[in-house]
Each structure stands twice: as structure tokens, then as C-alpha cells.
C-alpha positions in Angstrom: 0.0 0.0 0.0 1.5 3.5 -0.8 1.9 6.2 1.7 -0.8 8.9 0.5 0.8 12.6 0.5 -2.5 14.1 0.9 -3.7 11.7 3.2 -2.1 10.3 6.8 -2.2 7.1 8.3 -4.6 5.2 5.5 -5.6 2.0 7.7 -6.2 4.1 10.3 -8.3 7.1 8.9 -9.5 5.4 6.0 -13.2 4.4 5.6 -13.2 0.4 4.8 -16.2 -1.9 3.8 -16.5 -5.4 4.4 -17.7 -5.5 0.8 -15.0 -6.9 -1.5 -13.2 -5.2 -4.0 -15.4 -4.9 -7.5 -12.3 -5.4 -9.4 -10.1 -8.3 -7.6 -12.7 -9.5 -5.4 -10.2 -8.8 -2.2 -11.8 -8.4 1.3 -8.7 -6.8 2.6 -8.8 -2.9 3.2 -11.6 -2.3 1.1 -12.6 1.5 1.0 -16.1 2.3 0.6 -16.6 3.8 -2.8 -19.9 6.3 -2.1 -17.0 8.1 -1.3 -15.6 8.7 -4.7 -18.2 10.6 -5.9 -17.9 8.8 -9.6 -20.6 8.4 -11.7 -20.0 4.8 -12.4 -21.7 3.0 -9.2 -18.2 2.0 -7.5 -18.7 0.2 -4.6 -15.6 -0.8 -3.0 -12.1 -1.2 -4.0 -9.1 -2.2 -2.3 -6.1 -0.2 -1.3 -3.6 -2.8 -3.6 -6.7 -1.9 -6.7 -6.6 1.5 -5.8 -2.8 1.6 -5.9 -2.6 0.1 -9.3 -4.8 3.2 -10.5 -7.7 1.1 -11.7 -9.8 4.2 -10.6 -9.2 7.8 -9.1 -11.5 10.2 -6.9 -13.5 12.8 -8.9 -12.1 16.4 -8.5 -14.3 19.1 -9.0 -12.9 21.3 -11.6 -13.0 24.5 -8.6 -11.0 22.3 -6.2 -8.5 22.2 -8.8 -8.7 25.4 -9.5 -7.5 26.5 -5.9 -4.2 25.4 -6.3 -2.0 27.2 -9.2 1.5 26.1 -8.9 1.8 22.3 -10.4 -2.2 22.2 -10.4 -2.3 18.9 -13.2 0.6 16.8 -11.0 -1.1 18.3 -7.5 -4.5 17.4 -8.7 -3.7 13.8 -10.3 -2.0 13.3 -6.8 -4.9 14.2 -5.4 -7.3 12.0 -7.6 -5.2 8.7 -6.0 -5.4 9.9 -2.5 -8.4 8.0 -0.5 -11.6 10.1 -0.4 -12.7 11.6 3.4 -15.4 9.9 4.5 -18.3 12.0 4.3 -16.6 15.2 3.2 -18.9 16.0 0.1 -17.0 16.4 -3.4 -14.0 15.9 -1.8 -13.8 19.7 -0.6 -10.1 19.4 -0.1 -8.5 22.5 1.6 -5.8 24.5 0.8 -2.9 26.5 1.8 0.4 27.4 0.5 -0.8 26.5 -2.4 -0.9 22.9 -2.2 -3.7 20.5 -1.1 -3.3 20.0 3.2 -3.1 16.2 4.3 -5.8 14.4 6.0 -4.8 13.9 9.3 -7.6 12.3 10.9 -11.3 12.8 12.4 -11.0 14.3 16.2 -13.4 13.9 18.8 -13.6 16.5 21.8 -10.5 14.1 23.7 -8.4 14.6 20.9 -9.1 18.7 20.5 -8.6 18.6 24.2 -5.2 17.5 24.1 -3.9 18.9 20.9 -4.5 22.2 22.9 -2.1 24.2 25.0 -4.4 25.1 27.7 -6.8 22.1 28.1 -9.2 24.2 26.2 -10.1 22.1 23.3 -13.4 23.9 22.5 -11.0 27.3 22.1 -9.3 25.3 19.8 -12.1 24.3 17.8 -13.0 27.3 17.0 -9.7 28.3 16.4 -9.4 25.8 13.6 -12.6 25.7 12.3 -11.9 26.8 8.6 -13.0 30.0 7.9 -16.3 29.1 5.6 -17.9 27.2 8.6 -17.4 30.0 11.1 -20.0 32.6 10.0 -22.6 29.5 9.9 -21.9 28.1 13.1 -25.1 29.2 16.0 -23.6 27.9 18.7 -19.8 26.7 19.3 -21.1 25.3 23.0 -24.1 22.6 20.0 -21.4 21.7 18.0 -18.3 20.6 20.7 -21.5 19.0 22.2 -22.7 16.8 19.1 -18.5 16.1 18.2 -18.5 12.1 17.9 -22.5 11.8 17.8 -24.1 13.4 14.7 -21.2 15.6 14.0 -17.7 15.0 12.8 -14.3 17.2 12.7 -12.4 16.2 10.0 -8.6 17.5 10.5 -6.4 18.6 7.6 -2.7 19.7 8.3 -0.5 22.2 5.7 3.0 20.1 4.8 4.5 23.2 4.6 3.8 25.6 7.2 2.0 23.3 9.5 -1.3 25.4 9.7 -4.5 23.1 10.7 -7.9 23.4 9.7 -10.9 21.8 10.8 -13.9 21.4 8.6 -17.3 20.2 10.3 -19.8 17.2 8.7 -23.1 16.8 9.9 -23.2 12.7 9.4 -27.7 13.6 9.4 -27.5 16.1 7.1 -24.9 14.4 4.4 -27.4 11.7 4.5 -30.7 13.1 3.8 -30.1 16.4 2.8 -27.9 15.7 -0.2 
């Protein structure tokens, strides 16, 4: 299995299925393929399938477009990254002009002690990329409903180190799409 530049720690923050792989027929490390957002129905596909290239991860021509140094080689190394589960077409953020890596999805515990002060709701909100924060009612809801309905995916710049947070609401993904 390759290490993922855009993405950390694959068998540990990627989103398997017990469904085998459509192409190989493989139980092992099967990532769910909702997640792809292809037109083509894929269901699963394993991580030595997904390797070989037999299929990419659809990138929105405006995700591209936020990168402008290298944006083909960034984007085609983006395409062969695992998708985050339940981010919707694969809204990948940004800075320094290069996609960030994946890091992980955090529960209040981990915000907790990734802060310096114990405070991990400050940090939340301190991380919390800037789109969400205008449409947030109440920071107290949301570090509330962290590991319920709600999930904090974690996305870390390679070059200057900066975090973001962006928020997924597991109910509305579902049945508001």
C-alpha cells in the first residue's frame, strides 16, 4: 500500500467496507466507494486496486482550480489519495498553495489535548476553517454533538504546518444531499 501525500495514516483514517473489491474480489482494506463521488456506481475497491490506478477520486474542476502552482501533477495526486469519508466532493482545503493532508477525524479528547491550555473547545474554534465559522449558532451545540451526529475532520498544511478543521453533519450528508 503507498503512503498517500495528501492523506495520513490510510488504515487508520481510511473508511473500509466489508464489501470486497469490485475489481479483484479482495476483502482486505476495502474502502467504501460512495466516497468517490464517480458516476459509475463503485462500490468498493481495495487499497492494492486502488494503488494500481484502476480508478481515481472525482475532483471538482474549482478544487482544482485553488491550487496554481503544479495544479495537473497536484491534482492527479490528489485523484489517488483516499476520499474523506463523508466530506462532500471531496472539498479538499488549501494552503500554500498545495492541497493540506488528511490527518484524521478528532473527537472533543483529541481537541482537548492537541490544545495548549486544556481548552479544546477554544481550539475548535480556532481551527474551524473560515467558511464554517460565519454558519456556526452555537460553538457550546457543536463541541456537544462532536463524535454523535457531527464530525471534525482534521487537515494539516505540509509546509507551514497550519490546521484546519472542517465540520460534517453525518444527518444532514445523508438526507439532505
Amino acid at each position: 500500500m503507498n503512503n498517500y501525500k495528501y492523506f495520513s495514516d490510510v488504515l487508520k483514517n481510511g473508511y473500509f467496507t466489508e464489501t470486497p473489491c469490485q475489481f479483484c474480489w479482495s476483502s482486505e482494506h476495502c474502502l467504501e466507494g460512495s466516497f468517490f463521488d464517480r458516476d459509475d456506481n463503485l462500490v468498493s475497491i481495495c487499497l492494492n486496486c486502488f494503488d494500481k490506478r484502476k480508478v481515481s477520486v472525482d475532483i471538482p474542476s474549482y478544487i482544482a482550480d485553488r491550487v496554481v502552482k503544479k495544479q495537473n501533477e497536484k491534482v492527479t495526486e490528489l485523484s489517488f489519495c483516499p476520499p474523506v469519508p463523508w466530506i462532500q466532493n471531496n472539498d479538499w482545503p488549501v494552503c500554500c498553495d498545495d492541497y493540506m493532508t488528511y490527518i484524521g477525524e478528532w473527537e472533543r479528547e483529541d481537541f482537548i489535548k492537541n490544545s495548549t491550555n486544556g481548552d479544546g473547545l477554544s481550539l475548535l474554534k480556532e481551527l474551524l476553517i473560515d467558511e464554517l465559522k460565519n454558519n456556526v449558532e452555537s460553538y457550546e451545540a457543536l463541541w456537544a454533538d462532536l463524535g454523535y451526529e457531527t464530525a471534525a475532520f482534521v487537515f494539516k498544511c505540509s509546509k507551514c504546518g497550519n490546521k484546519v478543521v472542517l465540520c460534517q453533519d453525518y444527518w444532514w450528508y445523508h438526507f439532505v444531499d
